[in-house]
Structure formats: C-alpha cells, structure tokens
C-alpha positions in Angstrom: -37.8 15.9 26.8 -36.7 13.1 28.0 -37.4 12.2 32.1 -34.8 10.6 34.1 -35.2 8.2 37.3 -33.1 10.3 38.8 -30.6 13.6 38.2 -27.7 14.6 40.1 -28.0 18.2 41.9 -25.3 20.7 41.1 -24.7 23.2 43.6 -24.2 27.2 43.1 -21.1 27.0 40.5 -19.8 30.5 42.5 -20.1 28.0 45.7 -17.5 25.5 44.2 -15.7 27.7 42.5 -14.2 29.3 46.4 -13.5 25.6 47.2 -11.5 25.6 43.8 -9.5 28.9 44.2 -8.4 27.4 47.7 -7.1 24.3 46.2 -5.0 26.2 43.2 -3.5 28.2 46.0 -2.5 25.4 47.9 -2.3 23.2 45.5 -3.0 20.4 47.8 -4.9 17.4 45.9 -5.3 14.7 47.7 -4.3 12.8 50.8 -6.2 13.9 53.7 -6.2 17.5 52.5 -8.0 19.9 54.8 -11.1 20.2 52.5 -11.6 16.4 53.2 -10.8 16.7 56.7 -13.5 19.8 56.6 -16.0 17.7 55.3 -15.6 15.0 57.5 -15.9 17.0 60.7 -19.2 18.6 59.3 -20.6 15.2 58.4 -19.6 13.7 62.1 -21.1 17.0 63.4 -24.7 16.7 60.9 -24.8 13.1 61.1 -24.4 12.7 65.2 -21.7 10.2 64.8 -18.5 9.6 66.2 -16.3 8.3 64.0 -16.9 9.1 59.9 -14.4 8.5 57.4 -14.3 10.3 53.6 -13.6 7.2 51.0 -13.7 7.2 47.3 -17.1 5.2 46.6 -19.7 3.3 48.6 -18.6 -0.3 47.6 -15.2 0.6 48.4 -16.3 1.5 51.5 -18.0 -2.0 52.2 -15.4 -3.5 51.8 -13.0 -1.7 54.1 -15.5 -2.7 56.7 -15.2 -5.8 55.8 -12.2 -6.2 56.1 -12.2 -5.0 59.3 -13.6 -7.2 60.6 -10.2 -9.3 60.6 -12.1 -12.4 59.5 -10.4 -15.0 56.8 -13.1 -16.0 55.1 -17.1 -17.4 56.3 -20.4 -16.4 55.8 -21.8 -13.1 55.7 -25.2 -13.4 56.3 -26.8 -10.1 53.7 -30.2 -9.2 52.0 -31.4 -10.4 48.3 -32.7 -7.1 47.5 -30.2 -4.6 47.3 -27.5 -3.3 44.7 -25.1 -5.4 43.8 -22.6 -3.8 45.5 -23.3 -4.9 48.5 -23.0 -8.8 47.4 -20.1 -8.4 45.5 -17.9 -6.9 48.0 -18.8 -9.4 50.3 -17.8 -11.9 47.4 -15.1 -9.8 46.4 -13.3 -9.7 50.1 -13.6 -13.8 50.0 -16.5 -14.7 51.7 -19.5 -16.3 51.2 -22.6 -14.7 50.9 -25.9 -16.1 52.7 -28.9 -15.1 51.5 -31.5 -14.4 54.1 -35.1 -13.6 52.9 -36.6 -9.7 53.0 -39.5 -8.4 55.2 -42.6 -7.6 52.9 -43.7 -4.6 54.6 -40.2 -3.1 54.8 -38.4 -4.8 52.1 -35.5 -4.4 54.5 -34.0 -8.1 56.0 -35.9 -9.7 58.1 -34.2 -10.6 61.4 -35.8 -13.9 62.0 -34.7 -15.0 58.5 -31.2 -14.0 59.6 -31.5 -16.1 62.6 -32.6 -19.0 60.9 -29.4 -18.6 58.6 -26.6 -18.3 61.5 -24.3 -21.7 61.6 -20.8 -21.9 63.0 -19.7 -20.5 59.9 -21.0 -17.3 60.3 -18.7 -13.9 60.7 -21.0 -11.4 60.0 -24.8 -10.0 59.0 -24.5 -7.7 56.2 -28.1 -5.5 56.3 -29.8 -2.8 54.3 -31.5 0.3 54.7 -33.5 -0.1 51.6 -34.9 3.1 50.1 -33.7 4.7 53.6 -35.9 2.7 55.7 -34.5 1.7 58.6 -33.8 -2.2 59.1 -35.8 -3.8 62.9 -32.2 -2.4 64.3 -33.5 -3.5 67.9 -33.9 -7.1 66.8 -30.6 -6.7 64.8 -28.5 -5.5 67.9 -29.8 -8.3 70.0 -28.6 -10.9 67.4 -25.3 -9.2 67.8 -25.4 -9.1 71.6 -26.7 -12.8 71.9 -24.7 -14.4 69.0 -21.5 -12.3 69.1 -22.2 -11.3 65.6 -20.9 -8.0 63.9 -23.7 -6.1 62.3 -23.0 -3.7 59.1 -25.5 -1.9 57.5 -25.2 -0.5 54.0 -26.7 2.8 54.8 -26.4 3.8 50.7 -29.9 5.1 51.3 -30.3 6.2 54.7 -28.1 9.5 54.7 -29.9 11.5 57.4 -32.1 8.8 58.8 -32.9 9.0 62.3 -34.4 6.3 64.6 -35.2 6.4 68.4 -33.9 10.1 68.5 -30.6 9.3 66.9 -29.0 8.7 63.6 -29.5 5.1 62.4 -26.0 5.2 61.1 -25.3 4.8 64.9 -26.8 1.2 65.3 -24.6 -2.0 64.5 -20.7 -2.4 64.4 -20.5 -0.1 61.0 -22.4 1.5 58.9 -21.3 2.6 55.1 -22.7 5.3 53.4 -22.1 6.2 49.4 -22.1 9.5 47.9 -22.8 8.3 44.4 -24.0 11.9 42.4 -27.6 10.7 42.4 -27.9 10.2 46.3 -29.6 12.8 48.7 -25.9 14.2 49.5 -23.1 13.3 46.8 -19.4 14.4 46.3 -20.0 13.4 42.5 -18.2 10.0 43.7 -17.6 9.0 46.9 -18.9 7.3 50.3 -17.9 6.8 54.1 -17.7 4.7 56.7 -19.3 4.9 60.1 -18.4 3.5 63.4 -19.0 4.2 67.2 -16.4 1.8 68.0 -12.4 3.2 68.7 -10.9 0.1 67.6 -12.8 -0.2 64.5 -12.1 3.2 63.4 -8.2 2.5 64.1 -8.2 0.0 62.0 -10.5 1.5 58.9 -8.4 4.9 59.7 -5.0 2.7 58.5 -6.8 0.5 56.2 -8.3 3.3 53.6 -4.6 4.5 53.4 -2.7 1.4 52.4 -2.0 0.4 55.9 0.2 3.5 56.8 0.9 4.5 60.1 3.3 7.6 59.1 4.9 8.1 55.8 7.3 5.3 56.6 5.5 3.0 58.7 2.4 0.8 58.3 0.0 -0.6 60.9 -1.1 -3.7 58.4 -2.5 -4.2 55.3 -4.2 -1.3 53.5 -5.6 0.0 50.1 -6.6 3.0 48.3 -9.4 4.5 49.8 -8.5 8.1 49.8 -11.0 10.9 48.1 -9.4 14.3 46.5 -10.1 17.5 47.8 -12.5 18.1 44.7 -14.6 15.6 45.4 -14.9 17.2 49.5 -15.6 20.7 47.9 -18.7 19.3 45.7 -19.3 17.5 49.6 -19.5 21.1 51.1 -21.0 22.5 48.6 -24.0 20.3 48.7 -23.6 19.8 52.1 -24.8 23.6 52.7 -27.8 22.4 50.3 -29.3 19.8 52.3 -32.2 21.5 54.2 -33.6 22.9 51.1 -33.2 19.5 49.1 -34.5 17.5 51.7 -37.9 19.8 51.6 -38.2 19.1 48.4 -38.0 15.8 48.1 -40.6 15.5 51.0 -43.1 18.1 49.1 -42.5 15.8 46.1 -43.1 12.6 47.9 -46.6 14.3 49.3 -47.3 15.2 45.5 -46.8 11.4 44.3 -49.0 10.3 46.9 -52.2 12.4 46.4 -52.0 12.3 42.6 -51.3 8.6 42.9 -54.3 7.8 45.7 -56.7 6.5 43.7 -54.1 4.4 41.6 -53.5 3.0 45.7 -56.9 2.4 46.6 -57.7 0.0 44.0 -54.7 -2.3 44.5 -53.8 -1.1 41.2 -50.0 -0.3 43.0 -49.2 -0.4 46.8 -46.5 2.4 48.1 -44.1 -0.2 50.2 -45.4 0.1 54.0 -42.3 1.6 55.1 -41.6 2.3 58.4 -41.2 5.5 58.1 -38.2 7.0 60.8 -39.3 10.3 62.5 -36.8 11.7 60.4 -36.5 9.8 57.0 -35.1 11.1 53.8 -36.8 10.3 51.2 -34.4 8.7 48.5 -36.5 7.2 46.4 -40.4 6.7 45.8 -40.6 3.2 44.9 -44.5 1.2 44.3 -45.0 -2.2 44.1 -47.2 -3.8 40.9 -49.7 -6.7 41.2 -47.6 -8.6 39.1 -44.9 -8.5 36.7 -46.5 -8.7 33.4 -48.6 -5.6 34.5 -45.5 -3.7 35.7 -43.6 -4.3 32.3 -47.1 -2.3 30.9 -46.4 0.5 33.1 -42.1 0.7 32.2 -43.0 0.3 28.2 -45.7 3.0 28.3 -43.7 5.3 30.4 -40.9 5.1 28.1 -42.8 5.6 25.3 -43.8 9.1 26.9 -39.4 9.5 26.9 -39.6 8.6 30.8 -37.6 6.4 32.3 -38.4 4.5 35.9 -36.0 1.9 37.1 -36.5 -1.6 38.4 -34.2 -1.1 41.5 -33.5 -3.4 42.9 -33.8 -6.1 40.1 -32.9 -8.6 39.7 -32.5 -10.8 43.4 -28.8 -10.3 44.1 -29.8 -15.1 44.8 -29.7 -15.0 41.0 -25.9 -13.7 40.6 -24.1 -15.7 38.6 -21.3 -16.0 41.2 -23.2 -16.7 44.2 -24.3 -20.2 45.4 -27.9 -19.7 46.2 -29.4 -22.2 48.3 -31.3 -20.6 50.5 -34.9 -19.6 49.1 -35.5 -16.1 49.5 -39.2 -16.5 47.7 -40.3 -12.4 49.0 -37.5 -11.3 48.1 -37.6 -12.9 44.6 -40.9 -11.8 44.4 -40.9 -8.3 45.4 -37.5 -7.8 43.1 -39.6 -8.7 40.0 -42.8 -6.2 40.3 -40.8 -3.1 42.5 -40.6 0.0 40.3 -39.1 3.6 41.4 -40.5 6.6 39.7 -38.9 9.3 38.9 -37.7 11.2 42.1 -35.3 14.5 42.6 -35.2 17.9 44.1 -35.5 19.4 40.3 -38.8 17.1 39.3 -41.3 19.9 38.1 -44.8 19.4 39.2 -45.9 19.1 35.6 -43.5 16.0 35.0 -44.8 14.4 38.2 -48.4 14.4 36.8 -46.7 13.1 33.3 -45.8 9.8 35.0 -48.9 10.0 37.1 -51.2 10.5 34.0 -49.4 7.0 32.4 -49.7 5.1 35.3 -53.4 6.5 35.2 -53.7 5.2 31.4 -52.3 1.8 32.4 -54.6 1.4 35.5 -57.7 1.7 33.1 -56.1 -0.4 30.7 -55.9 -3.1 33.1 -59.6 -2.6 34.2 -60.9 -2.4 31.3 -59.3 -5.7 30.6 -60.7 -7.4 33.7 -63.9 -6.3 32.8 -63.7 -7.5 29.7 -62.7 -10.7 30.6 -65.2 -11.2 33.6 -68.0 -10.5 30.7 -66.3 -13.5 28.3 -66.0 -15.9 31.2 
C-alpha cells in the first residue's frame, strides 16, 4: 500500500452533510452566501485577526494583495525557496521578481539579503513562512517602517502560527493564506487574505468581487475571487477538527524525531533549525541531506518501499524559466537541491512512520558502509 507525502482529511460525512441540507433549502451557492460569511467570522475569531477574507485559492489570493497595493509595475523583492505560486503571481500581476537569498537556519528570507536588494525600483517584499516557520518579522517590520516598504507574507504554511503572543498572520501589510485540501485547515480549494489595515481590506473587499460596490456600481477594477458555500461548509467542518488534528500532527512530529535521532546525530540528515513559534503548526516535517546524490538514494529507496516523499520546495523558484535571475541566491539553491519532506498527516499510522524511518535507516548504513569502505581503499 502505497504512502503518500501527504493526504487530505475528510471530516465526519454527517458533519457536511447539515451544511448540505442548509444549502438545498436555500439554495444559495455562491456570492457571499452566509456559510462563507460564517466561516469567515470564525476564522477572524480563531485566527485573532481583524480583517480575513474567503477567496477561491491561495495564489489567487496573492495576487489580490498584490494588486492592492496599487503599484504599476517594479520589483517585488520575494524568497527563492517557496512554491511557485508565490513567484508567478508576482510575475503574473506584471512585476518583477527579486530574488533575495534564504536564511540557512530557517530557510525563511533573510532580511539582510532583502536589504541588500532594495533599489528605487522597489514596491514591495514578498516573504515566506516556510514549513510554518515564522519569517525575523521584527527585522521585516523595521524595513517597512524605515524604507516605506509593504510587507506580504505568504502564510500557505503558517495557519495557526503564533509569534510574540499573537498570530503571525498579524505582522506586515498582508498576509495570504491557502486552503489547498492537503494544508492543516482546507476547504478542499480555497485561501484568504489577511490584513490589519481598513484601507487595504476596502480595497481587497471590492477587488475579490470584480470591483463591485452594489449590484450596479463598482469601486475599480476587480476579479473573481469569490468561494461557494460548499467549499465554506468543508471550511466548518474541518474547522471544528482543528484541535484534534493539530495534536496529532505534534505527536507525529515527536515520533519522527525519536525514531529518526540517531539518523540526526551522525550528520546523516539535519531536521531544519526552525525557529520554532510558541504555537507552531506543524505542516510539514522536512530534513535536509548532506548532499544531493545521497538524498536521490533516500527518494529512489523509499519509492521502491511504494512511499512517496516530496522535494518541496525544488527546484529554486531563480531557475524559472520566466524570471530574470541575477541575483545569486547560492543557500537557497543549495538547500532547494538536498531538502526532502517525509511523509506527514493526521492519518500516518505509527507503523508507516517506522516504514520510512526503517529506509532512511537502510540508506544511512549504506552510506557508512561506503565511507568505510572507501577510507580502507584510500
């Protein structure tokens, strides 16, 4: 049987099912119905955030932000090592992506990279909470105070995330979220935007609904951004989920690293030092490789077991064929090639945990017995 990266959590079917006997009776779909508006309170409420608003996806939630912004064009200063999302909607909206190199503890950007990277050109600094670790959003909010520089993070990861006693989704101009089914809480599809700021969230609140202002008016220009009220009763559904998933993610993540301290102590792999928020999430359980060669071992034994690991996030986003990189972004390069996540979800049995762990075990004697061998012959 085969073992996934990742797998999407379905909630109790009975639990959808009420949120799909409300909608037949109302036989309200879409457009702000009052599932989404439900779900949107509850989120503000969870989340400790003032403004949140329900869109269809994560990258078209980026790029509402962007847009936002009210910029024509310039450089967004972003991070090498993230999906591709969040480069292509930054290409995609019509400016020009700046890559700025990666912190190797927390693979998140590094600020002083960012500040090497400002010219007059710049509009904005695009940043990641990779694997939910919170970006240096101190040194991030004083670039934005000194330079007069929006920050946005793409929080993809970071759903729940707390730093300095408050949400990280709280820090920078915006924040954008995604709800992608494999995330730690999805509405099958979907994401949301994130501001503290009034005038922002006027503008994203006309701007997700093709620029209305009242069924026969409009503020500006707009777009699609709307979600249906099926994808909000998945939301609540899994929404009421959350403590429970989030326990077992953290018992899992404890698992990985007992079983896998040995594999640690000898440099074999390195867990990412993560800067861990006093309420984190974990997303994902990535571990960094010596090298490539030895991680491409590790992924052809593993899938020769049936399971299946996932070089996230490879390759750089400076490789892209339709981004001009000329910045060197040699960490981030570097940790893109030899980064692998395991496999990581809620539903991972204990005895498929120690099935990756015994491979990676395999592979770790593999590659001492090689050194060995080749210390002897030298």
């Amino acid at each position: 049987m085969t073992i996934p990266v990742t797998k999407a959590f379905l909630p109790p079917l009975e639990d959808y099912q009420s949120y799909l006997k409300g909608i037949w009776e109302r036989g309200w779909l879409t457009n702000n119905g009052p599932l989404v508006l439900e779900l949107e309170e509850k989120l503000r409420s969870r989340l400790g955030v003032k403004h949140l608003f329900f869109v269809n996806n994560g990258t078209i939630a980026i790029q509402i932000a962007l847009k936002a912004l009210d910029c024509k064009g310039g450089e967004v200063i972003t991070t090498p090592f993230s999906y591709v999302a969040t480069t292509s909607s930054v290409v995609w909206e019509g400016f020009t992506p700046v890559f700025a190199d990666i912190d190797p503890r927390t693979l998140c950007l590094d600020p002083r990279r960012v500040e090497e990277a400002i010219t007059d050109r710049t509009v904005a600094i695009l940043a990641t909470h990779v694997f939910g670790t919170p970006c240096d959003v101190d040194a991030f909010r004083r670039i934005e105070t000194e330079r007069g520089i929006p920050v946005l993070y793409d929080a993809a990861h970071a759903f729940g995330v707390s730093v300095q006693g408050r949400s990280v989704l709280t820090f920078g101009s915006m924040s954008t979220l995604s709800f992608h089914a494999t995330k730690v809480f999805h509405t099958a599809e979907g994401g949301a935007i994130v501001t503290e700021n009034d005038e922002l969230a006027h503008k994203i609140s006309y701007l997700r609904n093709f620029g209305h202002n009242g069924p026969e008016q409009f503020f500006g220009l707009g777009v699609n951004g709307k979600s249906s009220e099926f994808h909000a009763g998945i939301g609540l559904s899994v929404l009421k989920c959350i403590p429970t998933l989030l326990e077992k993610r953290e018992r899992l993540a404890r698992l990985y690293d007992d079983k896998l301290q040995q594999l640690f102590d000898d440099g074999f792999i390195v867990k990412p030092a993560l800067l861990r928020a006093p309420e984190g999430n974990n997303s994902y359980y990535p571990v960094l490789f010596r090298s490539e060669e030895e991680l491409l071992v590790a992924v052809q034994a593993l899938r020769e077991r049936e399971i299946q690991p996932r070089r996230y996030f490879y390759p750089s986003l400076s490789t892209l064929p339709y981004v001009d990189a000329t910045t060197k972004v040699p960490v981030g390069e570097d940790i893109s090639k030899r980064v692998l996540c395991l496999p990581f979800y809620p539903q991972l049995t204990d005895a498929e945990c120690e099935s990756v762990v015994e491979v990676l075990r395999a592979c770790h004697e593999h590659a001492m017995a090689s050194s060995q061998a080749a210390v002897a012959n030298a």
